[in-house]
C-alpha positions as semicolon CSV with decimal commas, in nm:
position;residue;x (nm);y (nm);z (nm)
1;X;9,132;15,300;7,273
2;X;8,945;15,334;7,574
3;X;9,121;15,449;7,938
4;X;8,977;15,152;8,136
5;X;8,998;15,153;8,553
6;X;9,041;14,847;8,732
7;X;8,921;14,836;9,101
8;X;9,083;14,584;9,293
9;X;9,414;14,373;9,226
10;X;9,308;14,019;9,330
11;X;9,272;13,719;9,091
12;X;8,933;13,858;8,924
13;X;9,150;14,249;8,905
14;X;9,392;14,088;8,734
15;X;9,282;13,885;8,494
16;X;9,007;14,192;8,403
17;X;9,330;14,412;8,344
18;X;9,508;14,203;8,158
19;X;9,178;14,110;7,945
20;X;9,116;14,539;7,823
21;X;9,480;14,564;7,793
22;X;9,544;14,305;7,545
23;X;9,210;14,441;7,352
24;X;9,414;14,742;7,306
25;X;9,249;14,959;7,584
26;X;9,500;15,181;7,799
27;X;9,444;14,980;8,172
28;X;9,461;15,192;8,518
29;X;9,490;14,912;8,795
30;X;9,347;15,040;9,161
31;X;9,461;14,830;9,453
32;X;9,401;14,906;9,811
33;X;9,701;14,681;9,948
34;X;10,053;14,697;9,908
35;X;10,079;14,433;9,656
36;X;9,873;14,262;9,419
37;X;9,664;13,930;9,472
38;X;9,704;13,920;9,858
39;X;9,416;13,669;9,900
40;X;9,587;13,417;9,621
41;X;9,856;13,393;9,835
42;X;9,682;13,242;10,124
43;X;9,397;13,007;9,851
44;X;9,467;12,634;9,874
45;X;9,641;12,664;10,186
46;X;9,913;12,859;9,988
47;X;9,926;12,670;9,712
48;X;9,617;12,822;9,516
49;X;9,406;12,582;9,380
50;X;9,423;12,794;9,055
51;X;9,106;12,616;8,875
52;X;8,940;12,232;8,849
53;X;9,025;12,000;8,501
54;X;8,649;11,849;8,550
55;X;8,414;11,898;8,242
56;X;8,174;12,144;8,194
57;X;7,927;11,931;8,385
58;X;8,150;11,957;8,652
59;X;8,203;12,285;8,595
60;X;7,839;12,437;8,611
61;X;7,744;12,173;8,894
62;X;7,986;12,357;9,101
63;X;7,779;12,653;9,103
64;X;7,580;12,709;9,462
65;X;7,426;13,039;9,361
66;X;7,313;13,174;9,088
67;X;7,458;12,884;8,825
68;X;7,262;12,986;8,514
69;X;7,417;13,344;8,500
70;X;7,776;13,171;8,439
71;X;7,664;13,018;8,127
72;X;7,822;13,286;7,890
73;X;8,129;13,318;8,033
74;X;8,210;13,003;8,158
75;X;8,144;12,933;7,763
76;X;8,387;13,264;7,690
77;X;8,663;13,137;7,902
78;X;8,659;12,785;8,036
79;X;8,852;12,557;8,288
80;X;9,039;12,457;7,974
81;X;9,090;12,815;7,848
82;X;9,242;12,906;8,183
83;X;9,494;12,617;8,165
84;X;9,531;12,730;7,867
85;X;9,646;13,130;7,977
86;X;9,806;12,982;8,258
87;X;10,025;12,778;8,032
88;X;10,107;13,032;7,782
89;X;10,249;13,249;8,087
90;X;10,479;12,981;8,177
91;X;10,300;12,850;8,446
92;X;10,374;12,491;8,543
93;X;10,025;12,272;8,694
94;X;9,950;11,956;8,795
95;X;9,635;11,790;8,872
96;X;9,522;11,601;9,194
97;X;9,244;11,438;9,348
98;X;8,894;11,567;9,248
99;X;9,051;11,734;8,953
100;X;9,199;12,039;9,184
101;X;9,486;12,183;8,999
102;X;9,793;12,367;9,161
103;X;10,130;12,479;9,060
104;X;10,350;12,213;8,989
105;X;10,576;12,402;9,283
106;X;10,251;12,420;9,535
107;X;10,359;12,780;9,577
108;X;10,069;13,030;9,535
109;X;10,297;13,331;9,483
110;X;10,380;13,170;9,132
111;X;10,056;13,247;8,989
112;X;10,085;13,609;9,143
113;X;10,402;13,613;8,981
114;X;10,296;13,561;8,655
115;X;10,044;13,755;8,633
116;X;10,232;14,048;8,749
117;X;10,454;13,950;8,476
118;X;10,175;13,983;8,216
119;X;10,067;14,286;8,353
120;X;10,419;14,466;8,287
121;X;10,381;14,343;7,967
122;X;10,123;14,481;7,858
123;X;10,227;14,819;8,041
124;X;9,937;14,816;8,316
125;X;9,965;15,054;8,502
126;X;9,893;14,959;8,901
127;X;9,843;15,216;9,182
128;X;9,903;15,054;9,545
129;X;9,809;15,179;9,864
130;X;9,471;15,316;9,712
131;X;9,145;15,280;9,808
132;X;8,799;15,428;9,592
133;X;8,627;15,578;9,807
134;X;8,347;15,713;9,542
135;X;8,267;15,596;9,174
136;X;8,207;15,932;8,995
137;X;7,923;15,973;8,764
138;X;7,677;16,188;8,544
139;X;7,361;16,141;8,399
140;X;7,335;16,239;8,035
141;X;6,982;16,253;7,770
142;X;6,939;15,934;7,582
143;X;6,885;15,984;7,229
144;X;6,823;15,641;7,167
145;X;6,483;15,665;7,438
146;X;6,279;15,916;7,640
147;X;6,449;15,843;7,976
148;X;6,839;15,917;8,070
149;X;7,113;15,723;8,072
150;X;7,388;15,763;8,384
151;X;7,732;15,686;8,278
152;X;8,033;15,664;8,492
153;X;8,302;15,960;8,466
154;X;8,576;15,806;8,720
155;X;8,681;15,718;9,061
156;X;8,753;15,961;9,389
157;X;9,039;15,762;9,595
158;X;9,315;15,789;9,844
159;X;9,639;15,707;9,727
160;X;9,921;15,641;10,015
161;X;9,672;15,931;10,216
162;X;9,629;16,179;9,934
163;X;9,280;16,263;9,763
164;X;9,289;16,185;9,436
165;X;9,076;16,165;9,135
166;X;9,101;15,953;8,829
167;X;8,905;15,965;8,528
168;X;8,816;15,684;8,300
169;X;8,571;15,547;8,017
170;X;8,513;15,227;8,161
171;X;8,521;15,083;8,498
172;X;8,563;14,745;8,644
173;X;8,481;14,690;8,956
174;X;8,644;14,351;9,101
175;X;8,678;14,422;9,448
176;X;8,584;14,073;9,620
177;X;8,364;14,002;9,898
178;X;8,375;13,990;10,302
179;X;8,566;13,693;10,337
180;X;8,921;13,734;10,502
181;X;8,879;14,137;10,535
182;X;9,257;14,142;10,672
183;X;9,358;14,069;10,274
184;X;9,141;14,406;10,199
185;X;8,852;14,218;10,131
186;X;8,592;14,435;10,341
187;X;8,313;14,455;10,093
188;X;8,397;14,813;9,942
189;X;8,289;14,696;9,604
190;X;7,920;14,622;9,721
191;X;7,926;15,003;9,902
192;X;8,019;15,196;9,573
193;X;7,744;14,979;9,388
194;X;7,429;15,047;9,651
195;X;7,549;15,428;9,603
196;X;7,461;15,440;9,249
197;X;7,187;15,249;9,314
198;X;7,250;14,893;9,183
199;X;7,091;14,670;9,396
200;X;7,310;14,455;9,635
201;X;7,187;14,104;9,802
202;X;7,265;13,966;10,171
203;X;7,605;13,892;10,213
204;X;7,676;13,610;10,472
205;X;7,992;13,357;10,496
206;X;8,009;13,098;10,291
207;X;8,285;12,791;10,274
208;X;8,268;12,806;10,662
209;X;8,329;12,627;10,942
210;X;8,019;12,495;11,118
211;X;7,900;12,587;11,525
212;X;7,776;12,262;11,676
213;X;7,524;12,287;12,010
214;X;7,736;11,934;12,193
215;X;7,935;11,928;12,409
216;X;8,131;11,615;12,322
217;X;8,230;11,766;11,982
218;X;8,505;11,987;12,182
219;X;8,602;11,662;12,321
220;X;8,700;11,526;11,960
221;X;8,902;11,891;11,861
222;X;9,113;11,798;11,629
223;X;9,034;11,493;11,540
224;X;8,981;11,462;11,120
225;X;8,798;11,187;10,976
226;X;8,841;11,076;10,595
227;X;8,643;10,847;10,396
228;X;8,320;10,957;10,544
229;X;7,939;11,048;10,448
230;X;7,767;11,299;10,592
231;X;7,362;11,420;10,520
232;X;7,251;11,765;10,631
233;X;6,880;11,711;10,749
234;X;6,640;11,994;10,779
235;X;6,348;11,828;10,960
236;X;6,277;11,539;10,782
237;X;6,452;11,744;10,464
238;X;6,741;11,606;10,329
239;X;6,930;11,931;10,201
240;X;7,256;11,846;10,141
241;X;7,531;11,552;10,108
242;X;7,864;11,420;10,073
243;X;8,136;11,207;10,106
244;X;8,514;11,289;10,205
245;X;8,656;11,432;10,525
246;X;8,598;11,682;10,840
247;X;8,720;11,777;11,156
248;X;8,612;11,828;11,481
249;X;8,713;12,169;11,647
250;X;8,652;12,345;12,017
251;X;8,321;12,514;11,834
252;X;8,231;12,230;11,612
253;X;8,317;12,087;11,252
254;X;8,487;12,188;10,966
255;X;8,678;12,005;10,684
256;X;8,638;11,984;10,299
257;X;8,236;11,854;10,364
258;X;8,143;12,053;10,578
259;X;8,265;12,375;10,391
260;X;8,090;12,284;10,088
261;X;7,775;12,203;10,323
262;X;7,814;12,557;10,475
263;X;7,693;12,688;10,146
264;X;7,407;12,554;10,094
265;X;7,259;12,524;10,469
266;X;7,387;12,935;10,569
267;X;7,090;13,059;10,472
268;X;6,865;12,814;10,645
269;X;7,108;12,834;10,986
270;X;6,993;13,193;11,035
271;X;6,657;13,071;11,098
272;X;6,688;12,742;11,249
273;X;6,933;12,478;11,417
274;X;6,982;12,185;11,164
275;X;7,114;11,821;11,221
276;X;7,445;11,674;11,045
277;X;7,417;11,336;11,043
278;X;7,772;11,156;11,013
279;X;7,782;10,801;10,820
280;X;8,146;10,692;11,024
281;X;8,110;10,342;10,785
282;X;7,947;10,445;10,487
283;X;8,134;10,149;10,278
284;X;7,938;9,899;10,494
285;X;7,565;9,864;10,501
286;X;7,398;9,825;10,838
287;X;7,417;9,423;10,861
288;X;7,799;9,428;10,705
289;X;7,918;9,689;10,955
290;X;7,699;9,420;11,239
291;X;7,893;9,146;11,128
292;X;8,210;9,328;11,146
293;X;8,133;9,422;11,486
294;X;8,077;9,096;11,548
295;X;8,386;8,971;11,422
296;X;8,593;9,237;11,663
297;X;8,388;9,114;11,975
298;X;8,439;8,785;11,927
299;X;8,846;8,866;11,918
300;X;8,781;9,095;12,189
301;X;8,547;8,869;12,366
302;X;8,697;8,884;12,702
303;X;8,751;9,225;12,704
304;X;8,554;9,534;12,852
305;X;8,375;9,760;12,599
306;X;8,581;10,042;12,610
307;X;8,859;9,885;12,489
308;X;8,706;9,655;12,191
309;X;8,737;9,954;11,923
310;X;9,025;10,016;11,863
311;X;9,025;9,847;11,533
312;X;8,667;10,025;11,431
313;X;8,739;10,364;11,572
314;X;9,038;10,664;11,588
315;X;9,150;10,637;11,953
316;X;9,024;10,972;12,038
317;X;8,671;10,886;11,932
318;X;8,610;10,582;12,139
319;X;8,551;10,753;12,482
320;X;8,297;10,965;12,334
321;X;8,109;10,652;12,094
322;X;8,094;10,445;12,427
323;X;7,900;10,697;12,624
324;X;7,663;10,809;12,364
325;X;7,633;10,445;12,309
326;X;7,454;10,402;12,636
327;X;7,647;10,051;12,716
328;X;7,842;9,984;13,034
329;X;8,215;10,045;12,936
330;X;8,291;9,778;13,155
331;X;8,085;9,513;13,060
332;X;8,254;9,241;12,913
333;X;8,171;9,218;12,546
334;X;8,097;8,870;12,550
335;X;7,754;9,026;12,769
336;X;7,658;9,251;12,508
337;X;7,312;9,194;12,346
338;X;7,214;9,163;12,015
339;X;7,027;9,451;12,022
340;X;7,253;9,687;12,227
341;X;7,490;9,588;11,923
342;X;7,268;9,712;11,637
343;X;7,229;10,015;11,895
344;X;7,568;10,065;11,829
345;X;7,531;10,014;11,467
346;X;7,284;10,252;11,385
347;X;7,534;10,498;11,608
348;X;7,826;10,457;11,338
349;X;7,601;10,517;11,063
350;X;7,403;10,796;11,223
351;X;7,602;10,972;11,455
352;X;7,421;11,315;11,447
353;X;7,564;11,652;11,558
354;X;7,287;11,978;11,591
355;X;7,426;12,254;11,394
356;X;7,348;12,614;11,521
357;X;7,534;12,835;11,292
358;X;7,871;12,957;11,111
359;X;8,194;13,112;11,165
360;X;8,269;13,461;11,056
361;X;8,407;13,603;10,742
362;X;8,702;13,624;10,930
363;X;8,754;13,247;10,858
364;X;8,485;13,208;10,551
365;X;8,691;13,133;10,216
366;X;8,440;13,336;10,030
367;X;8,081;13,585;10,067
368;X;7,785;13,398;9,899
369;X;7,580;13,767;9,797
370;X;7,666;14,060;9,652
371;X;7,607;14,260;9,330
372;X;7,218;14,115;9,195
373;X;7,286;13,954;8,930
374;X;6,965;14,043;8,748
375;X;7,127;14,427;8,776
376;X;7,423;14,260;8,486
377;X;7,454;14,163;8,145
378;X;7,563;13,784;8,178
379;X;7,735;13,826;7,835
380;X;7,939;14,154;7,924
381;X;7,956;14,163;8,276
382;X;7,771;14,544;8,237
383;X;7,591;14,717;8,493
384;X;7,224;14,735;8,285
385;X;7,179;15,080;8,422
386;X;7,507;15,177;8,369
387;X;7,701;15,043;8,060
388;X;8,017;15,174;8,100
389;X;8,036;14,982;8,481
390;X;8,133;14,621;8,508
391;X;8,178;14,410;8,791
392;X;8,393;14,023;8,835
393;X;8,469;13,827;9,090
394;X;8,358;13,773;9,419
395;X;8,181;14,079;9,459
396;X;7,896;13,891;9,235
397;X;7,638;13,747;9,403
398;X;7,754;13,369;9,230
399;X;7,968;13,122;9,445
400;X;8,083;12,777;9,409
401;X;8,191;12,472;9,604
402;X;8,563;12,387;9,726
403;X;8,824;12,256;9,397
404;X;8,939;12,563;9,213
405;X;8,568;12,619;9,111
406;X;8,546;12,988;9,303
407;X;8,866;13,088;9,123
408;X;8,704;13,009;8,823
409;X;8,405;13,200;8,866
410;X;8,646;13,488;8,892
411;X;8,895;13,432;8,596
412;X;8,565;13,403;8,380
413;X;8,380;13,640;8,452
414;X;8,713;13,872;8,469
415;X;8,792;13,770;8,126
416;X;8,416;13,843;7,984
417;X;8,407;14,190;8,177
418;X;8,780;14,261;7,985
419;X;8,645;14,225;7,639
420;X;8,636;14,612;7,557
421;X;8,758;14,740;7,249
422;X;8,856;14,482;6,996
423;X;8,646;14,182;7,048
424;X;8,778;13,968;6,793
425;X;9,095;13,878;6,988
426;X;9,183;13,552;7,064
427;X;9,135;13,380;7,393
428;X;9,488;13,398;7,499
């Protein structure tokens, strides 16, 4: 039996914890809040989007950063496997669109719940109110090779103000990112790894709103648009696109889209503005939408502009459409050109925003960056230089799109970093 040391109690904590303990280790859990899983609790809007029921296609397309390093332990414990544990713990699910599944009661604190339930079980024992300051750590002769080998000997921390020090034989380290720091997430875990000397990428924000340079786009705040394509151009680069819904804000866009976008264009956004380019029609082709538009003129014939779009347009949008469309909003639309109305055509299908930047961590959902992966063992979750250190979760440098797929990431590679001690356990 090994005496195993958890750092950090959110979903990747957790699952880690209850992992060594039910491979017969004795399991020390280390959380810096007052109670466990404070992040779950605000996932999905509260209701925790707890995984995604997609295949493994789905699964490893998800992936932003870093995909082939989730191979082995996406393979170790899968989409299906998690169900699977969530089931077992008495867990009711259901599935909706795009494969996202939630409790059954849409109340996050029910996967907390159960976890914590698990955890009793299985006699974890939790410390709240404690942050590690320092992972403790010697370096010992190698008999095995000519160099040294460092091993970790335990954690200095400060529980509820007291210095304390606990001692262990394996840690975890599953502290999360940057993203929301008021849940505790403040990026301790990638701290305690750069002072042991494992190497640590660029953190930035990641499933983030979007800055936009117009100033019609505040105009629009609040306004959310569904069914709609959207390409993020880089030059004459297309980098990224997608189909679904956004919103327009006072600073610019955000929405399910645009989140996912924010992944993939961060990086570049630091170096250069970008353009979004925002299909409103994208069921119609260019000469369908024209003919639609000129069915609604012809109703509207006798009408002025401004008010012939109602039946193509959100009311809010209209005012800003007509004056980037350059036509007269009083002109009658029986005056309108044919080629003032394929102006207007190429407008729906290429309404294009310049993008600037994102948001903070303070309203990223999670920190693309973190702990290299080429510093771990993708089949053990081990520190290379340091086998008795592990790390899961967030505090990886792998993230994911929006649909349960980030959660995943963590439950995985939680699970693989728990296997100490009797590996031939079952899955759950």
């Amino acid at each position: 039996m090994s005496k195993v040391i958890i750092v950090g109690g959110g979903a990747a904590g957790m699952m880690a914890a209850i992992t060594a303990a039910r491979n017969g280790n004795s399991v020390l859990l280390l959380e810096k809040n007052e109670k466990l899983g404070k992040k779950i609790y605000i996932t999905g809007k509260g209701r925790c989007n707890l995984t995604n029921a997609g295949d493994n296609e789905d699964l490893m397309n998800s992936i932003v950063t870093n995909q082939k390093f989730m191979y082995g332990a996406f393979s170790r414990f899968s989409n299906y496997d998690c169900m699977g544990f969530f089931d077992e713990l008495g867990l009711k699910f259901k599935i909706e669109r795009g494969n996202r599944v939630f409790p059954e009661s849409d109340k996050a604190a029910d996967v907390i719940d159960c976890l914590r339930r698990e955890l009793r079980r299985l006699n974890v024992s939790v410390e709240y109110e404690t942050e590690v300051k320092k992972i403790t750590a010697h370096t010992a002769k190698n008999p095995d090779s000519d160099g040294s080998t460092t091993l970790v000997t335990g954690v200095d921390a400060v529980t509820r103000g007291k210095k304390r020090h606990y001692d262990c034989d394996e840690l975890i380290v599953a502290t999360g990112g940057c993203s929301y720091p008021t849940t505790g997430s403040t990026g301790d875990g990638y701290r305690l790894a750069e002072e042991l000397g494992v190497r640590v990428t660029d953190v930035i924000p990641a499933l983030v709103p979007v800055i936009a340079k117009e100033e019609w786009v505040k105009e629009l705040q609040g306004l959310s648009l569904k069914n709609i394509a959207i390409t993020v151009c880089d030059g004459s680069k297309e980098v990224y696109s997608d189909f679904g819904e956004m919103m327009f804000t006072h600073f610019g866009v955000t929405g399910p889209v645009i989140l996912s976008a924010s992944s993939y264009i961060a990086k570049r956004l630091r170096r250069h503005e970008l353009k979004l380019v925002i299909d409103l029609k994208p069921a119609l082709d260019n000469e369908q939408l024209d003919e639609r538009i000129c069915r609604d003129f012809e109703e509207f014939r006798n009408k002025q502009f401004a008010n012939s779009l109602d039946k193509l347009l959100p009311k809010k949008m209209i005012p800003v459409i007509v004056e980037l469309s350059g036509i007269d909003p009083a002109q009658k639309v029986n005056s309108i050109t044919a080629a003032s109305r394929k102006q207007l055509v190429q407008l729906f299908k290429n309404l294009t925003v310049t993008i600037t930047g994102v948001r903070g961590f303070n309203e990223a959902i999670i920190t693309q960056g973190g702990i290299d992966v080429r510093e771990i063992n993708p089949s053990t979750m081990q520190c290379k230089k340091i086998p008795n250190l592990r790390f899961a979760g967030e505090v990886l440098d792998v993230d994911a799109v929006t649909g349960g797929f980030n959660l995943q990431v963590a439950w995985s590679t939680a699970y693989t970093a728990g296997q100490l001690g009797q590996q031939n356990q079952n899955k759950y």
